[in-house]
Every structure is written in structure tokens, then in C-alpha cells.
C-alpha positions in Angstrom: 0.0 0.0 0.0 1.5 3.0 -0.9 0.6 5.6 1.8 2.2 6.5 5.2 1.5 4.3 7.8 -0.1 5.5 10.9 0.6 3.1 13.8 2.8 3.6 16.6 4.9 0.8 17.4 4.9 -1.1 20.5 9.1 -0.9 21.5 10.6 2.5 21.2 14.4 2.6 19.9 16.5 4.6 22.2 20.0 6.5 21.7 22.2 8.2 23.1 21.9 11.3 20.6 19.3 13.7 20.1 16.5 12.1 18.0 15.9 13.4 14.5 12.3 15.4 14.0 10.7 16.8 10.7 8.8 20.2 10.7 6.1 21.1 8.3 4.4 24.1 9.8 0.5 23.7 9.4 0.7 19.7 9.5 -0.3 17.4 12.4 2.0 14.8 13.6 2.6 11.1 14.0 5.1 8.8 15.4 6.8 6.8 12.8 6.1 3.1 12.8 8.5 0.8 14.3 8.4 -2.8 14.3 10.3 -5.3 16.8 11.3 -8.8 17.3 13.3 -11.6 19.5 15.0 -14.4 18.4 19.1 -16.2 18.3 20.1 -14.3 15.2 24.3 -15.0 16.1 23.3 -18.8 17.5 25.3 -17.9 20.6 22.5 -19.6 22.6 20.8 -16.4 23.9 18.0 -14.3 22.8 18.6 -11.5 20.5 16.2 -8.5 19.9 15.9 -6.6 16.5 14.1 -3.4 16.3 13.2 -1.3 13.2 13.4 2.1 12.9 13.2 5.7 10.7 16.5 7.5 10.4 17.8 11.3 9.4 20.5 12.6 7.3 22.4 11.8 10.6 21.4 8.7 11.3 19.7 9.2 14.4 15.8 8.4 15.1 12.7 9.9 13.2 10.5 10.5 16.1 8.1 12.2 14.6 6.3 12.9 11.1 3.6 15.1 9.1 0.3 13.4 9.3 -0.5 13.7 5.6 -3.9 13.7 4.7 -5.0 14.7 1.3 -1.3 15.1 -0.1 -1.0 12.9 -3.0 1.7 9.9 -3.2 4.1 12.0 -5.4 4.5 14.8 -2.5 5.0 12.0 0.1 7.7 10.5 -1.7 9.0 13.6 -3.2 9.1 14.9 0.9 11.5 11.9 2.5 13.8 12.1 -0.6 14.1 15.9 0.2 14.8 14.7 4.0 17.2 11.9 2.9 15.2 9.1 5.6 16.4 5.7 5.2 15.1 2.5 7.5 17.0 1.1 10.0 17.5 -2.8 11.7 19.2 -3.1 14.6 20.3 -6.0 16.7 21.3 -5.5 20.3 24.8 -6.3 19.8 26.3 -2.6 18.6 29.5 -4.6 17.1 27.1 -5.5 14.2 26.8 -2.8 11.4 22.8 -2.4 10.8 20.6 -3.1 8.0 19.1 -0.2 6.1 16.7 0.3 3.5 17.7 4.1 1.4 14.4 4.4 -0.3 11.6 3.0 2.1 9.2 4.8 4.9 9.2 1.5 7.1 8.9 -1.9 6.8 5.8 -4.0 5.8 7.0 -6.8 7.9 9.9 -8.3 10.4 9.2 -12.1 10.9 12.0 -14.6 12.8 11.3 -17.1 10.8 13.7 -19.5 12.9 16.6 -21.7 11.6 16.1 -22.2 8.1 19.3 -24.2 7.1 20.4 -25.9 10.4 23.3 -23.3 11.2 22.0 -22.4 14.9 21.2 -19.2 13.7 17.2 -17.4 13.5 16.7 -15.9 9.8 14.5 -13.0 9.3 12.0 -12.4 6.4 11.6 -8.4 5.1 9.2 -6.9 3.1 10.4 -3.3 2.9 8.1 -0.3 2.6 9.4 1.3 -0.4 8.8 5.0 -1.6 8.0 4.0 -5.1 5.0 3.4 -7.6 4.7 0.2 -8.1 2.9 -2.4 -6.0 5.7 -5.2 -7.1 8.3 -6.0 -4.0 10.4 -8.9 -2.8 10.3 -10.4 0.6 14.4 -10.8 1.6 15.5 -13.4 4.0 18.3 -12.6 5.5 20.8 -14.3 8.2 23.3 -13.0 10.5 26.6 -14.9 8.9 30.3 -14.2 10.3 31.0 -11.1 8.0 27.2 -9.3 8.9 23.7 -9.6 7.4 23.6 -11.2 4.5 20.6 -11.7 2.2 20.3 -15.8 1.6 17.3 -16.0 -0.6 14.0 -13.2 -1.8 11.1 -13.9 -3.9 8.6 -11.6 -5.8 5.9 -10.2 -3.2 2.6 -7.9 -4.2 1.6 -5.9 -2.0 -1.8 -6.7 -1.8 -0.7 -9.4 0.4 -0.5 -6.5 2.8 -3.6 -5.0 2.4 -6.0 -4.5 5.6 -9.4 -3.3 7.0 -10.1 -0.3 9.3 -8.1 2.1 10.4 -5.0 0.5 12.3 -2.7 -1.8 10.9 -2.1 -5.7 11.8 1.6 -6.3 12.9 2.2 -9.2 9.9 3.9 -12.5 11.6 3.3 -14.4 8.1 2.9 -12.8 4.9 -1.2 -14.5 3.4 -0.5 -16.4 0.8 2.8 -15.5 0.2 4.6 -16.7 3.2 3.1 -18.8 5.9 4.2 -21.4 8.7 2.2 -25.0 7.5 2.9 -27.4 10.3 6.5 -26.9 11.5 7.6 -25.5 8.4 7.7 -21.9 6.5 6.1 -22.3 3.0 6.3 -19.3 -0.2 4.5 -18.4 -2.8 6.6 -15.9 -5.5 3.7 -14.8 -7.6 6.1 -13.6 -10.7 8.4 -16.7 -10.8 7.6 -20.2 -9.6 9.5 -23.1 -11.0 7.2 -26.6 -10.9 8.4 -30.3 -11.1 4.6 -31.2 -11.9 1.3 -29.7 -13.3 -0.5 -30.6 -10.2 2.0 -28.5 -8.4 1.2 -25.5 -10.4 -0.4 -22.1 -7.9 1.1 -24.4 -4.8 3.5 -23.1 -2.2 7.1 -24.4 -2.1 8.9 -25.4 1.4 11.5 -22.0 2.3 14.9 -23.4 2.0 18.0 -21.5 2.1 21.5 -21.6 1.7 24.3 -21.7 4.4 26.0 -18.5 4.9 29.2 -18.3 3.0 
């Protein structure tokens, strides 16, 4: 969906520096959305936390935003390029350099999707929130190898998958009909480019199986 998202997340980012604000005189504000998660991302055995946030030129926290209203998509867009945001992931442990997203307002969705390729390790599945105009995106998994995060595998998404009802917005632990836990075991759908061993097959969802780190 390609509008600014209105929900305040439930775990606030904190740091140590003065958090980054955007005036627009005449506008209400919001608080950006921010999304969180827990999980062993380094397979040290404990339990990691990964939170999401909005950065500024200086890569400190967005705290707040202009409600837009009746702006049209173009001025949205055209107004974080002119404020040069970017999206942030951060893991607890401050030795590892963050994910970030340039061109998106948020993310769509931060899912641990647990150990996908038996290294001890929780991956993660992102859909990013991109400043664009197009509905076509790609769900990333990434893992948390030796070197940083690494992208292992991503897939074609719509973004219809991430449409809603009413007025607040659902915090997305699968992804319907594009990526969803069947039994024990994650399952996709990439709606652009599916490869089948059988015609009965065809329109199914695959297992999610990735790679080692490397």
C-alpha cells in the first residue's frame, strides 16, 4: 500500500543522541512506525532483539512525522527524498553494522522465521516499505553470517498481500498467501516466478529453504 503508515509501534528505539524530527508548519503529527522482534540471530545460545526504525540525514531516530492527509503519493515521496530518511534494523549487539533500506518509509513486515538451514542461527524475512510506484516488492531473508547480514534468498511479493481493514494496521507474523508457517515448516509463494516439477504442483507453495552462509 502505498501511503504513510499510521501506527505507533509497541518498542521504542532509544539512543544516546538527540532524535531526528521533521517540521512542516501547518501539518499534524505522528510517530513513525517501528516494528520489533526476539530471536538467536548469532546462535550464541541467547536471545537477540531486532528493532526497526526511521533515520535522518544523521542517522539518528525519526520521532516524529507530518500526518499527511490529502497530499497525494508523489508529495509523500517527493518529501522523504528531500529529508534523505532511510530505515534502520538493529540487533542489540552494537559490534554488528545495521541493515538499512535508502528508499523505504518502514517496513511491511519483520518475521524470525527460525533456523532455516540448520546453522544455529534465527533468519528473518523483510518486506520493505518502499517510496516507489509500483505495487511489485520482494520479501528478503536474511541471516546474520560471520561477515554481517547477508541476504540468503527473496522472492517476488505484491503488496496486496499487505492489504488490511479499518483504520489500524495488523503487525504481519506471516505474509497471506505469500509466506506462511504450515505445520512446523515456512512455506512461499513468489507470484512472478515459480518453478514446478509437476502440473498438479502448479499455484502451490514451495517449502522455504535456504543456503548456508558463505
Amino acid at each position: 500500500m502505498k501511503y504513510l503508515l499510521f501506527i505507533i509501534g509497541i518498542t521504542v528505539y532509544s539512543c544516546n543522541t538527540k532524535p531526528a524530527t521533521a517540521e512542516k508548519p501547518g501539518n499534524k503529527f505522528i510517530t513513525p512506525k517501528m516494528l520489533s522482534i526476539a530471536g538467536d540471530f548469532d546462535g550464541d545460545g541467547k536471545c537477540d532483539s531486532l528493532k526497526q526504525f526511521l533515520a535522518g540525514r544523521n542517522g539518528t531516530q525519526v520521532t516524529k512525522l507530518p500526518a499527511f492527509e490529502k497530499e497525494a503519493w508523489e508529495e509523500i515521496v517527493k518529501y522523504y527524498s528531500e529529508q534523505s530518511y532511510y530505515t534502520v534494523v538493529v540487533i542489540n549487539d552494537k559490534a554488528v553494522k545495521p541493515l538499512t533500506f535508502d528508499n523505504a518509509q518502514g517496513l511491511y513486515c519483520l518475521i524470525n522465521v527460525g533456523d532455516l538451514n540448520g546453522d544455529k542461527r534465527d533468519e528473518i524475512a523483510i518486506v520493505p516499505d518502499l517510496l516507489d510506484f509500483s505495487r511489485h516488492n520482494h520479501c528478503h531473508i536474511y541471516s546474520l553470517c560471520v561477515t554481517g547480514w547477508k541476504s540468503l534468498f527473496s522472492f517476488n511479493i505484491h503488496e496486496g498481500a499487505f492489504d488490511y481493514i479499518g483504520n489500524t494496521e495488523p503487525i504481519f507474523n506471516e505474509i497471506p498467501e505469500a509466506l506462511e508457517l504450515r505445520g512446523k515448516k515456512w512455506h512461499f509463494y513468489d507470484y512472478l516466478d515459480m518453478e514446478y516439477k509437476t502440473p498438479e504442483e502448479v499455484g502451490q507453495m514451495k517449502e522455504l529453504i535456504v543456503p548456508l552462509c558463505h
